[in-house]
C-alpha positions in Angstrom: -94.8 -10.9 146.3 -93.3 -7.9 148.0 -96.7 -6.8 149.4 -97.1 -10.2 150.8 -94.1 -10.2 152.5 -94.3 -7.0 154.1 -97.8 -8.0 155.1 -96.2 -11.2 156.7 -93.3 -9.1 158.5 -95.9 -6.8 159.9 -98.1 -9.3 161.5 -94.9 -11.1 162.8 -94.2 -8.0 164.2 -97.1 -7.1 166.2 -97.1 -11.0 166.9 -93.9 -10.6 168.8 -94.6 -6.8 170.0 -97.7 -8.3 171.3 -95.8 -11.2 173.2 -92.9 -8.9 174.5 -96.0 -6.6 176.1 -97.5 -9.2 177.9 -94.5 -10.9 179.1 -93.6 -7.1 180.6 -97.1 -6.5 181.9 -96.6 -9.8 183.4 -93.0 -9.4 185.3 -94.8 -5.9 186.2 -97.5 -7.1 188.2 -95.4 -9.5 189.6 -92.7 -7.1 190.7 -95.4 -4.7 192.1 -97.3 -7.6 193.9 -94.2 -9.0 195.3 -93.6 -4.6 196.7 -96.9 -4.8 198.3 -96.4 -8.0 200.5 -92.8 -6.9 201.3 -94.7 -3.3 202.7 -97.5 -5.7 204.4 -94.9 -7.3 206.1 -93.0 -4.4 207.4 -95.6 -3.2 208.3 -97.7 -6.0 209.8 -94.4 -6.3 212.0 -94.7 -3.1 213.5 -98.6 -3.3 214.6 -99.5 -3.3 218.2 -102.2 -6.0 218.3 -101.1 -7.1 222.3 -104.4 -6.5 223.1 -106.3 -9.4 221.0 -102.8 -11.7 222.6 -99.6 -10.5 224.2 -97.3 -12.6 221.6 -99.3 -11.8 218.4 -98.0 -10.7 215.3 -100.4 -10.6 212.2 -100.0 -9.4 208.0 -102.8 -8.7 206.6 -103.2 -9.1 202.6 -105.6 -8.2 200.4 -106.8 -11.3 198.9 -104.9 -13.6 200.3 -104.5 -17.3 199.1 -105.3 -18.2 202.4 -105.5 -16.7 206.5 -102.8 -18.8 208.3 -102.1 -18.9 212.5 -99.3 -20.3 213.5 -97.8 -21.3 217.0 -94.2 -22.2 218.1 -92.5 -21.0 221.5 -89.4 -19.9 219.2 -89.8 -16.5 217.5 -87.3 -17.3 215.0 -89.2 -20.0 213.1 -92.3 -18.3 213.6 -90.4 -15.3 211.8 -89.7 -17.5 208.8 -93.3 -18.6 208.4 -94.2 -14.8 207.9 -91.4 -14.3 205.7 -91.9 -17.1 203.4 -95.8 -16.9 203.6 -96.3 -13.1 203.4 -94.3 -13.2 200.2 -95.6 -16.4 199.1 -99.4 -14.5 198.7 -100.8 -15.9 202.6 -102.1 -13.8 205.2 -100.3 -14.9 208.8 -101.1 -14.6 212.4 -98.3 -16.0 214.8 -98.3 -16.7 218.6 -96.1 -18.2 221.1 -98.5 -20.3 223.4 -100.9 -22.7 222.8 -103.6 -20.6 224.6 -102.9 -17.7 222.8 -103.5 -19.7 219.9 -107.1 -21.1 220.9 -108.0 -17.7 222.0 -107.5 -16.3 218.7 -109.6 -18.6 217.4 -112.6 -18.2 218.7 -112.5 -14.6 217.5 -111.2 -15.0 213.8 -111.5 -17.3 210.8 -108.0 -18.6 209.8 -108.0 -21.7 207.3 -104.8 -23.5 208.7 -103.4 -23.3 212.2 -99.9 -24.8 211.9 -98.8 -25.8 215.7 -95.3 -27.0 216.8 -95.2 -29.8 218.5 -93.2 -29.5 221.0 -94.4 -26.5 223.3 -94.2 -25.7 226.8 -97.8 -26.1 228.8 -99.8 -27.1 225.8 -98.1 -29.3 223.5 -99.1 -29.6 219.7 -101.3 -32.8 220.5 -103.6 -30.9 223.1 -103.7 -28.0 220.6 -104.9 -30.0 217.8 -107.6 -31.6 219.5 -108.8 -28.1 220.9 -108.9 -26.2 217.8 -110.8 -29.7 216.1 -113.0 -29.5 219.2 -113.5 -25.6 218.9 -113.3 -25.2 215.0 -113.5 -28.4 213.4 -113.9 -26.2 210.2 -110.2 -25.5 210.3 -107.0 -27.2 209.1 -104.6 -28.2 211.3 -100.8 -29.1 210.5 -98.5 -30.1 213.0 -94.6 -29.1 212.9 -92.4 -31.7 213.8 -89.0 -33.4 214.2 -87.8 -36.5 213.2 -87.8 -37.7 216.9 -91.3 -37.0 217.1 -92.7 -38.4 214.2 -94.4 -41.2 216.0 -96.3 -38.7 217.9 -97.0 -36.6 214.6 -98.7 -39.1 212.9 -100.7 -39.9 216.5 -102.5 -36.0 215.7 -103.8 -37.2 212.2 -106.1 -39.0 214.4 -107.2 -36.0 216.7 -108.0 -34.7 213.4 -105.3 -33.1 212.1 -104.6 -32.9 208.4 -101.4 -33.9 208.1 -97.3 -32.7 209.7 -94.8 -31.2 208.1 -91.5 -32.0 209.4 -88.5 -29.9 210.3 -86.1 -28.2 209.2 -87.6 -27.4 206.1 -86.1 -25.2 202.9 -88.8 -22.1 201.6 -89.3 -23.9 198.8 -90.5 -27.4 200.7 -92.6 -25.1 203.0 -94.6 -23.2 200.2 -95.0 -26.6 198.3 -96.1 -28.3 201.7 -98.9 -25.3 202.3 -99.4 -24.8 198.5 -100.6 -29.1 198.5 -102.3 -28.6 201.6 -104.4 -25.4 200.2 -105.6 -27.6 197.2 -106.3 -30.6 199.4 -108.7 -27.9 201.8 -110.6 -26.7 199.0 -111.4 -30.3 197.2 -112.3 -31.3 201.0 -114.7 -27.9 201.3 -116.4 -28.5 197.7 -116.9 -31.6 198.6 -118.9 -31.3 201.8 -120.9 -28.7 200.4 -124.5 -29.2 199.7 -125.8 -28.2 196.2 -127.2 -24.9 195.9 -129.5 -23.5 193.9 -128.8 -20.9 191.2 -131.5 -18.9 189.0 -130.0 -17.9 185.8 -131.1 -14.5 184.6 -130.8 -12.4 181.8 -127.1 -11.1 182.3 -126.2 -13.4 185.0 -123.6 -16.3 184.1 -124.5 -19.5 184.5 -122.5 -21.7 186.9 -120.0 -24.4 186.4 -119.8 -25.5 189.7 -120.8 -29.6 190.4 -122.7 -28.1 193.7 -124.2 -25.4 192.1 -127.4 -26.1 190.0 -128.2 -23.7 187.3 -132.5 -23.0 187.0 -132.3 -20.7 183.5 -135.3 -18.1 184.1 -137.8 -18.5 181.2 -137.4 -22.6 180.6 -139.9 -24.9 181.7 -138.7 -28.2 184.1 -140.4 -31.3 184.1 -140.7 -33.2 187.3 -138.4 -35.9 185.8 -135.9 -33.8 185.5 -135.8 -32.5 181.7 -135.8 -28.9 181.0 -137.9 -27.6 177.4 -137.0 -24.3 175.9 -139.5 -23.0 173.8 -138.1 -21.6 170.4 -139.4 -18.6 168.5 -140.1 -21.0 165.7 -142.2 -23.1 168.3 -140.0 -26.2 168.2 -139.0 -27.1 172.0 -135.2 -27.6 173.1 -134.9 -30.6 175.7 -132.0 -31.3 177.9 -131.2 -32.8 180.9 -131.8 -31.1 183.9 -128.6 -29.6 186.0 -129.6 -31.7 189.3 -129.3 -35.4 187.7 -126.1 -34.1 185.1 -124.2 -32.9 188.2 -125.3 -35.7 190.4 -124.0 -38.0 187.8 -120.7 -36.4 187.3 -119.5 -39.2 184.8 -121.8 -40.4 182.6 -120.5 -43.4 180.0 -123.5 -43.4 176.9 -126.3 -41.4 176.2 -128.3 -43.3 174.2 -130.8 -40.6 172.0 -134.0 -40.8 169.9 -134.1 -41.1 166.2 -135.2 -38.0 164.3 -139.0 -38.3 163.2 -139.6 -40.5 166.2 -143.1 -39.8 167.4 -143.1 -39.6 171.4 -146.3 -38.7 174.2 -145.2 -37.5 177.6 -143.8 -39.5 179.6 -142.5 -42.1 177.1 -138.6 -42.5 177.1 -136.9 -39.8 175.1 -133.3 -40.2 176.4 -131.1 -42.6 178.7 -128.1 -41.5 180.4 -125.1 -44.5 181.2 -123.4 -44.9 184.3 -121.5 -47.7 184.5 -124.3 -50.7 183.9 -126.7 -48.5 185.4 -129.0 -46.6 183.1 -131.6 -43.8 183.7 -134.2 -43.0 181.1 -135.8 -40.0 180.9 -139.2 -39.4 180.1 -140.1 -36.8 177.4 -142.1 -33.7 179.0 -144.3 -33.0 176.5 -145.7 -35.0 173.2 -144.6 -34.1 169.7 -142.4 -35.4 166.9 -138.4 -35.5 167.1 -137.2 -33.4 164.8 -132.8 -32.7 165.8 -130.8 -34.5 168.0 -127.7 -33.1 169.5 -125.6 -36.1 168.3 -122.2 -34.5 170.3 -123.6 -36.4 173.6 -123.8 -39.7 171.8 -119.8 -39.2 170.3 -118.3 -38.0 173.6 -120.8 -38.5 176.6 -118.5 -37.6 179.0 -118.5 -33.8 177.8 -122.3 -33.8 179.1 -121.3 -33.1 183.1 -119.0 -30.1 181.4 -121.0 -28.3 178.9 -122.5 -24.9 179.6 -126.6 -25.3 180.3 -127.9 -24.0 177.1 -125.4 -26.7 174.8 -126.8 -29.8 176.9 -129.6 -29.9 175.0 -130.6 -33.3 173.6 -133.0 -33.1 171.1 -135.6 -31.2 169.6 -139.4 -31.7 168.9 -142.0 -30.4 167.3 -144.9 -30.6 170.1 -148.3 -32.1 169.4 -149.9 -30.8 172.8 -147.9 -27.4 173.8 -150.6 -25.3 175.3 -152.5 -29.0 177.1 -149.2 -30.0 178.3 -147.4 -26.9 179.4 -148.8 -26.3 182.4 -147.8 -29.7 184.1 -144.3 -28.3 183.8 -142.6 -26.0 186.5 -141.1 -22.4 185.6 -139.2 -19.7 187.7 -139.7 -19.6 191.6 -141.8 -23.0 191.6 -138.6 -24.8 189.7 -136.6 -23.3 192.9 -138.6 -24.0 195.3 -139.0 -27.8 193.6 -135.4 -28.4 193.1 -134.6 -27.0 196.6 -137.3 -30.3 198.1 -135.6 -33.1 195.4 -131.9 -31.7 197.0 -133.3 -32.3 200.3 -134.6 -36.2 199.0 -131.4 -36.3 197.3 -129.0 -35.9 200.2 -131.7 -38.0 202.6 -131.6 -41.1 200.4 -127.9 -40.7 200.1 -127.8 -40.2 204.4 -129.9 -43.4 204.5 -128.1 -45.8 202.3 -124.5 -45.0 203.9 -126.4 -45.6 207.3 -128.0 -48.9 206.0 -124.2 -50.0 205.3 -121.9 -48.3 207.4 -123.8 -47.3 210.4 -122.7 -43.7 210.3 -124.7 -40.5 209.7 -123.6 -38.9 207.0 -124.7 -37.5 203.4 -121.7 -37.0 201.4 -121.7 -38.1 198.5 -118.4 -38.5 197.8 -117.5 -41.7 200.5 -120.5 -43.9 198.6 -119.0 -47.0 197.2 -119.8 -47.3 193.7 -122.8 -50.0 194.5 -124.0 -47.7 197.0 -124.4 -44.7 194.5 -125.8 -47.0 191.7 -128.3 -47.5 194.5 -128.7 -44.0 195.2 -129.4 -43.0 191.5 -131.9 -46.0 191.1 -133.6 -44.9 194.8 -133.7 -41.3 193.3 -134.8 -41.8 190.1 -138.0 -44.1 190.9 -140.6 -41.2 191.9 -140.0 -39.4 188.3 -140.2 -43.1 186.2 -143.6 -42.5 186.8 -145.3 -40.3 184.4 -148.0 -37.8 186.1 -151.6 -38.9 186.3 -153.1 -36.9 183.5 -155.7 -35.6 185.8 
């Protein structure tokens, strides 16, 4: 009884040792983080960088959250944005003039350019649309007051992003940017185009929805299921990265029944979105021998799994070395994904045309009947199983 105590005391112990450690590493990096921005600003204040703009002022970080230029024709708010911001973790360019402003643009990348509105020669209105004109690829927020408002919310449709209005505490201003940061990277990752990623030995596979993962060493069928041969010969099948990602949400998958017998290009699987559903033909014949039952009990994990646990099920092929070669391996899956992204993203260009009239490919503005029509105009070509000869 005694032993077990003093074994329970001692793991307590290192338990709470353990916590007390990490709570003082913690308040350590912290207070050495918090050091280094305080140096960065003093010393960011004392750089002569007249010649890039007569009014600048810049604080470099390493890392920063994000590069920030800001322009108001009074130094003593632009000296609380590199207060606030430095310490906050944001790298910080400030200026005077509008002109200044656009100059320094052409000649750095900043993510936000926040812009008073009220400024001699060029006001914040004729600054927004210049920067949106020059660099439409960076954020603009305009500083107002309450008797400007009106004219504020007349920029949003210049293209900026949104106004924060003043006076403002620290904390409102870093919650502001902080909002505005998050809202700039879901805008970014959602503009992006997929890109292609080849999994080797050693090299992580990626989680992001706009990054496909192509495993070296597993075979792709041209409708979009991957086979991993085993050492015990049984083949692994899943569903490819391109269709899980493009689905994001899917609602059932609907799987076969072990001992099923199956030839290529019969339905092995269906995926669920909504009413919609998408079968996928098996890429090689043989006889169904697991099924990963998780999918069926929560389907919506499917878009979130890691690429090797998004297998479906397992068969025991009848045709292996017949039917291999019809499936695509290594550079030839890259090069093949990198054509059925560019179909992808013209089909989805052509059906917000067809509605809307505009030109664009994003995915993320389709309505939900236009990207059950995308998925169905997408999926048609690999229904079809290949011609045998």
């Amino acid at each position: 009884m005694v032993v077990a105590l003093i074994v329970i005391l001692t793991i307590v112990a290192f338990v709470v040792v353990d916590l007390v450690l990490r709570v003082l590493l913690k308040k350590a990096r912290e207070t050495r983080l918090q050091k280094e921005r305080e140096e960065a600003l003093d010393i960011g204040l004392k750089l002569d960088v007249s010649e890039e703009s007569p009014s600048l002022k810049r604080v470099e970080l390493d890392n920063p959250k994000a590069r920030i230029l800001a322009v108001d024709d009074e130094e003593i708010v632009l000296g609380s944005f590199r207060k606030i911001l430095v310490l906050a973790g944001y790298a910080i360019d400030t200026v005077e003039t509008g002109s200044e402003a656009l100059g320094l643009i052409r000649q750095n990348d900043y993510d936000f350019v926040f812009t008073d509105l009220k400024m001699p020669e060029m006001d914040g209105v004729e600054v927004t649309k210049a920067v949106k004109h020059l660099r439409p690829d960076i954020d603009v927020i305009v500083i107002t007051g309450y008797a400007s408002i009106e004219t504020a919310v007349e920029t949003v449709s210049y293209g900026a992003m949104a106004y924060i209005e003043k006076p403002f505490t620290e904390d409102e201003l870093l919650a502001f940017v902080k909002k505005a940061l998050i809202k700039r990277q879901a805008n970014l990752e959602k503009n992006m185009r997929h890109k292609i990623r080849l999994v080797k030995p050693g090299t992580s596979a990626s989680s992001s929805k706009f990054e496909l993962n192509v495993p070296a060493g597993i075979f792709i069928s041209p409708q979009h299921a991957w086979a991993k041969i085993l050492s015990n010969g049984a083949v692994q099948i899943g569903l490819d990265d391109l269709v899980r990602k493009v689905f994001d949400k899917v609602d059932e998958v609907v799987l076969p029944n072990v001992a099923q017998k199956v030839n290529k290009g019969d339905t092995l699987f269906s995926i669920k979105y909504g009413d919609y559903s998408l079968d996928i033909p098996a890429p090689l014949s043989g006889k169904v021998i697991a099924v990963n039952s998780e999918h069926a009990e929560h389907p919506e994990w499917l878009a979130v799994k890691p690429f090797d646990l998004s297998w479906m099920c397992g068969i025991e092929p009848s045709d292996l070395a017949g039917e291999l070669p019809g499936l695509k391996i290594g550079r030839d899956s890259v090069d093949w994904y990198q054509q059925e992204i560019d179909r992808f993203h013209d089909l989805a260009g052509a059906i917000t045309k067809q509605d809307t009239g505009e030109d664009t490919d994003d995915v993320q503005q389709l309505t939900v009947e236009q990207y059950v029509e995308l998925l169905d105009s997408f999926a048609k070509p690999f229904r079809q199983t290949e011609d045998p000869a």
